[in-house]
N, C-alpha and C positions, 0 to 999 in steps of 0.2 A: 776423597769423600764427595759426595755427590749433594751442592749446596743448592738446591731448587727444595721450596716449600713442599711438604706432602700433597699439600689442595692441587699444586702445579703438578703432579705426577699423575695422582687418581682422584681427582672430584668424587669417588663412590666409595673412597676407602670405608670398610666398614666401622671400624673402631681404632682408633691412635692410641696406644697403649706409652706412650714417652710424652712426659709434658716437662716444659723448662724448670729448672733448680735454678734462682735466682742467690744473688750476693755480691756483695760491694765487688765493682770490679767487672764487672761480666760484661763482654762485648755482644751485642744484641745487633745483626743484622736483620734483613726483611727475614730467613731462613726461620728464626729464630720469634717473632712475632707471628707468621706464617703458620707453626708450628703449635703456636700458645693458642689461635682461631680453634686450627683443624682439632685441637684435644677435645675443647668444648663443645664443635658444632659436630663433631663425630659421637659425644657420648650423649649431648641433646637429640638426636635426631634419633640414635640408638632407645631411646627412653620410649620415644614418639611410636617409633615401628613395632616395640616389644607392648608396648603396655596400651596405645589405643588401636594400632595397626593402620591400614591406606584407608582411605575412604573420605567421605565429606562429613564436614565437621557444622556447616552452618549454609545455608543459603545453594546458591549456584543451580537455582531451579532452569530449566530451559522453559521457554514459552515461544508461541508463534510471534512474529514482530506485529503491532497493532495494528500498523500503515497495511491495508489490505493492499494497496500498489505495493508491496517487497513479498510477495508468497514465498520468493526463494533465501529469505533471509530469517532468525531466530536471535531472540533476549535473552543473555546469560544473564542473570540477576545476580549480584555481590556476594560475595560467598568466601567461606576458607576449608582448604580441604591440606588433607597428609598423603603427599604419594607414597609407593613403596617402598622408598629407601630413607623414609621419617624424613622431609620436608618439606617443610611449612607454603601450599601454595595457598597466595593471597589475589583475590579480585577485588579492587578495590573500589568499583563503580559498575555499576547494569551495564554491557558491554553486548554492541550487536555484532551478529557473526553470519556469515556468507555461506549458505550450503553450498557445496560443490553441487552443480546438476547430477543429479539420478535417474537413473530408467525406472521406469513402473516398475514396480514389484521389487525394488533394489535396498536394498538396507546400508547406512553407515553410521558409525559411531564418531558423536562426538564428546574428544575430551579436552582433560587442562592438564598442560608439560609445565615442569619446571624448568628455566632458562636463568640464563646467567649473562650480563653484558658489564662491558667494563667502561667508564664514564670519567670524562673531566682530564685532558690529557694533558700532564705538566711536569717543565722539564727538570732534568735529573740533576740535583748538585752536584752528585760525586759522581762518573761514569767511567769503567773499564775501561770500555769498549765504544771508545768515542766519544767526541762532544754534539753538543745539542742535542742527545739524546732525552727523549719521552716519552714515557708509562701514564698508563692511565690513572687516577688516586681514586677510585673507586671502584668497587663489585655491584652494580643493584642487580639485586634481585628481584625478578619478574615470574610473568606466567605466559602465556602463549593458548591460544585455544585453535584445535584443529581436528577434523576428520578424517578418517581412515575406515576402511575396511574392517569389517567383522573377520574376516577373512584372514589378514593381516595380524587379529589379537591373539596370546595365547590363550588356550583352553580353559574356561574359567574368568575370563576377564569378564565378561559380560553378566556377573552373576555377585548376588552378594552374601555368598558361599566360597570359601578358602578351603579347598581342602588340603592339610597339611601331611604333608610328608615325616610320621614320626620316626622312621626306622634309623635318620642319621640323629649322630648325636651334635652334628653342629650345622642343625638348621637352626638354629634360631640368629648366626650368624653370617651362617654361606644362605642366602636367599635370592630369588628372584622372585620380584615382584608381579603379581599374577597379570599387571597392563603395564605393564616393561615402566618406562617414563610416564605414564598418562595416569591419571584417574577420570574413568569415565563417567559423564555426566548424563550421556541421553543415546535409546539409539532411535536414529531418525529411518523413517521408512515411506516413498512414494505410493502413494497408491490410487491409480487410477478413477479418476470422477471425484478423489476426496483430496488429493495432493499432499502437503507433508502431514505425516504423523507424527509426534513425539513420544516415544515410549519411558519410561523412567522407572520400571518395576524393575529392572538389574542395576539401580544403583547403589553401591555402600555407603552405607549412610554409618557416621561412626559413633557411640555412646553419647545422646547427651547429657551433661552435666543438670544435678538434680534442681539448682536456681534457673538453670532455663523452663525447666519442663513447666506445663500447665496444669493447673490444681483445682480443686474445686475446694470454692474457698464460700459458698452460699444455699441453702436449703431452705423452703418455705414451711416445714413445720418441723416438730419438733423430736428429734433422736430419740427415739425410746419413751417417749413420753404420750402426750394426749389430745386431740382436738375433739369439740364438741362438732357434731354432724352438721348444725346450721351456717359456723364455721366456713368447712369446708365446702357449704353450697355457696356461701358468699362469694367464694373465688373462683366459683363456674367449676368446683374440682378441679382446678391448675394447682398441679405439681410440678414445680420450677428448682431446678440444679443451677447455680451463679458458678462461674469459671471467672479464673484472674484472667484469661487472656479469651480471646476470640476463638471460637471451631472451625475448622477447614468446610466447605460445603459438601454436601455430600457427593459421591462420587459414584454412587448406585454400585459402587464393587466391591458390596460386604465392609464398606466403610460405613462412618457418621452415625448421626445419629439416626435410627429406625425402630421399630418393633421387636428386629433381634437384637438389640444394643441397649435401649433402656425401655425393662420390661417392669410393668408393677402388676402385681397377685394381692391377693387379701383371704382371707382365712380365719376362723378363729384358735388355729396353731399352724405351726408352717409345716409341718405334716400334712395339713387337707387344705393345702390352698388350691385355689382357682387365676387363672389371670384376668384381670379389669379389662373392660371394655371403654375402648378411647370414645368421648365424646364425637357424632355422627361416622364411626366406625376406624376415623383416622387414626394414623401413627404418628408417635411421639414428631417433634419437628426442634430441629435447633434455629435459633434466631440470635447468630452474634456470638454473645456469649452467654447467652439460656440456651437449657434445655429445657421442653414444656410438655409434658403428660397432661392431659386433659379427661376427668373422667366424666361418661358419659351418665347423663341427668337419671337413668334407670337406676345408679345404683346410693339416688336419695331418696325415691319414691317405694311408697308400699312397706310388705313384708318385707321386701330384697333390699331393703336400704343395708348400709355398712354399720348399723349402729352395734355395736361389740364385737364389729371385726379388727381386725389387724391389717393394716397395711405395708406390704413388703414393697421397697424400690431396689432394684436392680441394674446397675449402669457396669456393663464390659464396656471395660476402657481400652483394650489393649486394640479393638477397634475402631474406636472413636480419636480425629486427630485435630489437632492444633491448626493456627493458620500456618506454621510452618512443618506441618507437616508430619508432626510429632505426635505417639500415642498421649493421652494425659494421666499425667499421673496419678490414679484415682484410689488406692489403698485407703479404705475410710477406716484408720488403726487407732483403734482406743475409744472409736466414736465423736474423735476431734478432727476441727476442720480449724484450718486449711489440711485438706486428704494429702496423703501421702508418703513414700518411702524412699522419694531419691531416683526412681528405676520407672519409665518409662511402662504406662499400663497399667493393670490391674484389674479388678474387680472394686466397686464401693456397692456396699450393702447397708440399707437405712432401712427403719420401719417405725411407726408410730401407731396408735390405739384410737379409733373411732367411739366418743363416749354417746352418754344419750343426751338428745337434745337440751338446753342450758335455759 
């Protein structure tokens, strides 16, 4: 019988299907403890891979390094990601990393491996096979960050699209991971007169959980109810959305907030609406954690004032992001705030009734 721990055979086994039967009596070697790890960390990491899949879990942004004297060096920022064979990599600190040199026009990816080192070497009481023999008494677990080749990745790595293979019936077991060891964070790209690029639209970015997302938890008037017009001129026509966390800035690529992202119309039914005109023509703007519609002073004056109109507000959320990066979770369900449904995105729709002057 072959007394070496499973972990000692295959570090990648998929699932350990035999775990210890314990009772008075039972001789317990390393085999035997070795064995009680791999069941657990085979069907934890099993859980990992099935139910959130590889990708980042939180942080591990790359940035250019501050020090303008380091061009050829890049900031992993802290982060936790799941590679493809469900474990847990952790960076536990903003870590700077060294591009390899590139030629212009040259693309490489960097990612984060899981690594394994064994720590604290101390000697053995009981030994076979010699005395003063020593093992190490610990496993830590680490990560590694490094560069490779696009070239090098399989098909699909670089994308945060899986496409699976359903024709077996035992993929969900026999798998290979779409970046073998690696989850990739950035692909980095030379480019003549502008130097590094960082690109970040192929990375998996994995569910986040519904207490991280960001909500909108603030409105300056009132759900389905009423403001009188002198009201609304008192506040320069700012229409203000509060979020519990901060906005990502805009990134002018169909992100953030803008004009296609939080739109307001008015009408005297939403059948015949029209869209508001921002005060001096401008678009909405986010600041921190507002967002601010401003309408423009034409629609207090005259006949054209809003007085028994309706004001419709409009906020896609599923393009508008967090400071981390994240849609916000904007479902405005029931007409209660703090908005939301758990799920990243949305659509919040509000509106309120212009009375006559008070």
């Amino acid at each position: 019988m072959d007394n070496k721990p499973l972990s000692w055979e295959n570090n990648r086994r998929p699932v350990v299907t035999t775990r210890n039967r314990f009772f008075n009596g039972k001789y317990m070697s390393a085999r035997e403890f070795a064995r009680e790890q791999d069941y657990f960390l085979s069907r934890h990491r099993l859980i990992n891979r099935l139910h959130l899949g590889s990708g980042i879990a939180c942080g591990l942004r790359v940035e250019p390094h501050p020090n303008p004297t380091c061009p050829g060096w890049v900031v992993v920022r802290a982060g936790v990601a799941v590679d493809g064979w469900g474990r847990e990599l952790i960076l536990g600190e903003d870590t700077t990393f060294e591009v390899p040199d590139l030629v212009t026009g040259g693309e490489m990816l960097l990612g984060l491996r899981y690594v394994e080192e064994t720590v604290e070497s101390v000697p053995v009481l009981y030994a076979e096979e010699g005395k003063n023999r020593q093992e190490a008494n610990w496993v830590r677990e680490n990560v590694c960050l490094e560069a490779f080749s696009p070239d090098d990745a399989p098909a699909g790595c670089w994308s945060p699209i899986e496409k699976l293979e359903t024709s077996s019936s035992a993929h969900c077991l026999d798998v290979e991971p779409p970046c073998g060891d690696r989850v990739p964070l950035a692909l980095l790209r030379s480019r003549k007169g502008v130097g590094l690029e960082i690109d970040s639209s192929g990375r998996r970015q994995l569910p986040t959980p519904g207490q991280h997302l960001t909500r909108i938890v603030g409105i300056n008037w009132p759900h389905g109810g009423s403001i009188p017009l002198h009201e609304l001129r008192s506040r320069d026509g700012r229409l203000e959305i509060q979020f519990d966390r901060p906005l990502a800035s805009s990134s002018g690529e169909g992100q953030g907030v803008d004009a296609h992202t939080f739109q307001v119309h008015f009408g005297r039914s939403e059948a015949g609406v029209r869209p508001a005109t921002g005060a001096g023509g401008a678009p909405p703007e986010a600041n921190g954690s507002r967002a601010v519609f401003q309408l423009a002073a034409s629609h207090f004056e005259g006949e054209a004032n809003l007085v028994g109109q309706t004001i419709y507000v409009t906020l896609h959320c599923d393009f508008i992001l967090d400071n981390q990066g994240h849609p916000v979770d904007g479902n405005h369900l029931g007409g209660r705030l703090p908005s939301g449904n758990g799920s990243p995105g949305g659509t919040f729709r509000s509106w309120f009734h212009v009375e006559e002057e008070g």
